[in-house]
mmCIF file of the C-alpha atoms, coordinates in Angstrom:
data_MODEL
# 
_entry.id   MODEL 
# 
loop_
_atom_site.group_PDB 
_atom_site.id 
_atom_site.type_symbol 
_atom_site.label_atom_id 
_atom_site.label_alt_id 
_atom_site.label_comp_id 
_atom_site.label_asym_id 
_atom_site.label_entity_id 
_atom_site.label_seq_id 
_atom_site.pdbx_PDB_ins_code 
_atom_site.Cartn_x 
_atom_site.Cartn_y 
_atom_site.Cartn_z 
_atom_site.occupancy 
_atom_site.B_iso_or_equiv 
_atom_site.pdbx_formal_charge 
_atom_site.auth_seq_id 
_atom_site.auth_comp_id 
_atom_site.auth_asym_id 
_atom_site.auth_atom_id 
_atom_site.pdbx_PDB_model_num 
ATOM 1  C CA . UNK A 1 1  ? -140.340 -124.954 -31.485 1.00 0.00 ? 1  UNK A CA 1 
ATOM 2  C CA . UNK A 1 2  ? -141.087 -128.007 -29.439 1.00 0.00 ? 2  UNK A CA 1 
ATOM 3  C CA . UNK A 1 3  ? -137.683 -127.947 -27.304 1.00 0.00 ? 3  UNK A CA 1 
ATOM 4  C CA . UNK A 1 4  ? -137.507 -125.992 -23.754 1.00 0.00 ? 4  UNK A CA 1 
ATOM 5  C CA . UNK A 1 5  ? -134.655 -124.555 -23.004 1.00 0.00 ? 5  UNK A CA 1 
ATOM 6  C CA . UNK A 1 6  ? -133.237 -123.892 -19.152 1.00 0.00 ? 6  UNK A CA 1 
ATOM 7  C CA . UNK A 1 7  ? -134.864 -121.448 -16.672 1.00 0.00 ? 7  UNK A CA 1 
ATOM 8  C CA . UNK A 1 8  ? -131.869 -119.761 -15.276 1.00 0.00 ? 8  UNK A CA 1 
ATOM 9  C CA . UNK A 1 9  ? -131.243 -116.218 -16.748 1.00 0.00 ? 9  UNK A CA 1 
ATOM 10 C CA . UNK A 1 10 ? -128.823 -116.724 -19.681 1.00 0.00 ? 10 UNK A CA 1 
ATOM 11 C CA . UNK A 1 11 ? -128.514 -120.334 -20.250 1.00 0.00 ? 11 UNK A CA 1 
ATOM 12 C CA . UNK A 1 12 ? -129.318 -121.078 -23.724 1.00 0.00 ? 12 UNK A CA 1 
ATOM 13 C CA . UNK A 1 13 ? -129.188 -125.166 -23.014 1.00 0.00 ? 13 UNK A CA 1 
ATOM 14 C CA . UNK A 1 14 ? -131.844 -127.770 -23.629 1.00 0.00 ? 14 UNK A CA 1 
ATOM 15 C CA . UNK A 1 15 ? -134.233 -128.354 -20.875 1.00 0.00 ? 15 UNK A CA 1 
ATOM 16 C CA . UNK A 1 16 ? -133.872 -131.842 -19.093 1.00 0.00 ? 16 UNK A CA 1 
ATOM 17 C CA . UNK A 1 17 ? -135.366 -131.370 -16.033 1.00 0.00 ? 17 UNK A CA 1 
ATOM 18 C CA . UNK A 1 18 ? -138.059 -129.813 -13.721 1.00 0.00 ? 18 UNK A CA 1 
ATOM 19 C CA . UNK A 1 19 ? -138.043 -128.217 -10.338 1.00 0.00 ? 19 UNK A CA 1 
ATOM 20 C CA . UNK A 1 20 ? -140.246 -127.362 -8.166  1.00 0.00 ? 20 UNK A CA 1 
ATOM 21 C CA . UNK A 1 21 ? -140.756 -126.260 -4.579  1.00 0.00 ? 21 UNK A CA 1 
ATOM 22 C CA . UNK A 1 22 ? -142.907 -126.813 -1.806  1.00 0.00 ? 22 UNK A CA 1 
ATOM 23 C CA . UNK A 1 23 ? -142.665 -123.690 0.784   1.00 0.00 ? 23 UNK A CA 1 
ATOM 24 C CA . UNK A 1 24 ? -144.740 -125.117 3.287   1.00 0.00 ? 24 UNK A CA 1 
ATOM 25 C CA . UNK A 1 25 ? -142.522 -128.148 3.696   1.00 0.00 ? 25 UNK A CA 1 
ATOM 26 C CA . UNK A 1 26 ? -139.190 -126.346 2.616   1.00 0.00 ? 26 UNK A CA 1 
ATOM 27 C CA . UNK A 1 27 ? -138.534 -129.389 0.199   1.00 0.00 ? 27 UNK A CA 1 
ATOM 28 C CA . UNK A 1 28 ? -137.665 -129.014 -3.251  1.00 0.00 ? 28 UNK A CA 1 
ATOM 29 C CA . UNK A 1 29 ? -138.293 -131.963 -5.804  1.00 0.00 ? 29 UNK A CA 1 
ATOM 30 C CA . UNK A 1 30 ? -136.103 -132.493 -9.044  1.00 0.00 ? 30 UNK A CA 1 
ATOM 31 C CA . UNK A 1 31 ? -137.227 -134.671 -11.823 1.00 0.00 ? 31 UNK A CA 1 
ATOM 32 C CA . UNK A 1 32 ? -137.405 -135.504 -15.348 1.00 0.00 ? 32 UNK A CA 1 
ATOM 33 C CA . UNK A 1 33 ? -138.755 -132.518 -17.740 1.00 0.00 ? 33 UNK A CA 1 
ATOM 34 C CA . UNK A 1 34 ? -142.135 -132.477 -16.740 1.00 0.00 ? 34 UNK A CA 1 
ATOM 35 C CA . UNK A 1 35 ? -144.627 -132.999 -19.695 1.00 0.00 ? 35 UNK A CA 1 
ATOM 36 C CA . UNK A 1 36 ? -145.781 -129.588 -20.399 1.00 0.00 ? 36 UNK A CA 1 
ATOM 37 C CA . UNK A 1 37 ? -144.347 -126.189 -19.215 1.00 0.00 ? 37 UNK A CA 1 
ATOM 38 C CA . UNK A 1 38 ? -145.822 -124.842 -16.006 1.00 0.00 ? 38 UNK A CA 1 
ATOM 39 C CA . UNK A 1 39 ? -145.630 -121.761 -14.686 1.00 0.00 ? 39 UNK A CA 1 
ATOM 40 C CA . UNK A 1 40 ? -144.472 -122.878 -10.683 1.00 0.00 ? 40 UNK A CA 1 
ATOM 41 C CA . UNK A 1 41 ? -142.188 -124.861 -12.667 1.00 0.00 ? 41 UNK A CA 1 
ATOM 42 C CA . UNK A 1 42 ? -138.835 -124.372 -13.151 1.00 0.00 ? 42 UNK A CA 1 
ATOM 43 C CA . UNK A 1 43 ? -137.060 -126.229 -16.399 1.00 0.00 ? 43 UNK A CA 1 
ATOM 44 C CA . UNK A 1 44 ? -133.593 -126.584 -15.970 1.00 0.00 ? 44 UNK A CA 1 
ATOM 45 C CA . UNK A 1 45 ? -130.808 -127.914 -18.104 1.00 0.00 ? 45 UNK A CA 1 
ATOM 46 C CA . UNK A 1 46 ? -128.204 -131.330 -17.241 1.00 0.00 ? 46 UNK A CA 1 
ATOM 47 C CA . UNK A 1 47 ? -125.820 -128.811 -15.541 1.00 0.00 ? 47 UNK A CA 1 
ATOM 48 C CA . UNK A 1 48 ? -127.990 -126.622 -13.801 1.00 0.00 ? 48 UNK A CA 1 
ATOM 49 C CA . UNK A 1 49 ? -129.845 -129.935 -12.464 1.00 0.00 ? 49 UNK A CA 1 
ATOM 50 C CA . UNK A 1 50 ? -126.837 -131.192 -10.786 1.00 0.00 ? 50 UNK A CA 1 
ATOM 51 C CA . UNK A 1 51 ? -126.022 -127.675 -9.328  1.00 0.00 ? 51 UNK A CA 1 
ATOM 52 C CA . UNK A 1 52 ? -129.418 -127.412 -7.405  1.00 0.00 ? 52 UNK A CA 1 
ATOM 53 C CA . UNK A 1 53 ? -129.080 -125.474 -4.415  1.00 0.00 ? 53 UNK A CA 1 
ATOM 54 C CA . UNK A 1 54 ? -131.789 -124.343 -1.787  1.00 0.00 ? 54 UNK A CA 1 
ATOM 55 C CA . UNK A 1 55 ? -132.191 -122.878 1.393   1.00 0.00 ? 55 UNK A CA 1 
ATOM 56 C CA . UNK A 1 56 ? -130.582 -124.023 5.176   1.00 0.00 ? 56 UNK A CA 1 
ATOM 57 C CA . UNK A 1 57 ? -132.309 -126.240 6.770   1.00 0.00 ? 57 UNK A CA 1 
ATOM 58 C CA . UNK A 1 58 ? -134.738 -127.169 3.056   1.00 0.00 ? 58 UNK A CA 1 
ATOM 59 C CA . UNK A 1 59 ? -134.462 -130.848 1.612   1.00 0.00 ? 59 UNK A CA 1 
ATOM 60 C CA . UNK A 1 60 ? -134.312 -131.453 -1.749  1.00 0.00 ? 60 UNK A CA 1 
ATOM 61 C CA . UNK A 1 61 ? -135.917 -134.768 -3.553  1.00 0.00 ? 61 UNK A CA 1 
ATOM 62 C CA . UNK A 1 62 ? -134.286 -136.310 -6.177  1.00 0.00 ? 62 UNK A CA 1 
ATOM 63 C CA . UNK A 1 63 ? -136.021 -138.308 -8.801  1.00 0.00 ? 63 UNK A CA 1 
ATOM 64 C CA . UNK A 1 64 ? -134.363 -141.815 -9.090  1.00 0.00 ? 64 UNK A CA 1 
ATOM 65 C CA . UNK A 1 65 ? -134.020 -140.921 -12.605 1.00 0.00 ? 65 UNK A CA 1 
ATOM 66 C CA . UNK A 1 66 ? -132.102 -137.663 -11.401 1.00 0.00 ? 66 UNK A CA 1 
ATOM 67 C CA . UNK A 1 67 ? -129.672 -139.385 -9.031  1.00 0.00 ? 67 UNK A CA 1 
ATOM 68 C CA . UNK A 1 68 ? -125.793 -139.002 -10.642 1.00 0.00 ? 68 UNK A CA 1 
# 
């Protein structure tokens, strides 16, 4: 089974893109599927991607790629 499917807890969807955080710099980046599963990783699906949400006061990054 090649395909990833999404991170969040009963989401059955294909896997389009990746998220992960930096705590240090509360900033959290969103990009294409990154190229191999990684544990501080996060894979999330089209709808779940758009629906990112973090902390007050964090940033998040957008790849270009992710931009709607």
């Amino acid at each position: 089974m090649d395909e990833r499917l999404c991170s969040k807890v009963t989401c059955a969807r294909e896997a389009v893109a990746t998220l992960t955080y930096d705590y240090g710099d509360q900033m959290a980046a969103l990009g294409p599927l990154g190229g191999t599963d990684h544990p501080n990783a996060h894979d999330l699906c089209a709808q779940h991607a758009q629906r990112v949400s973090v902390p007050t006061g964090w940033i998040v990054v957008r790849h270009e790629a992710m931009r709607a």
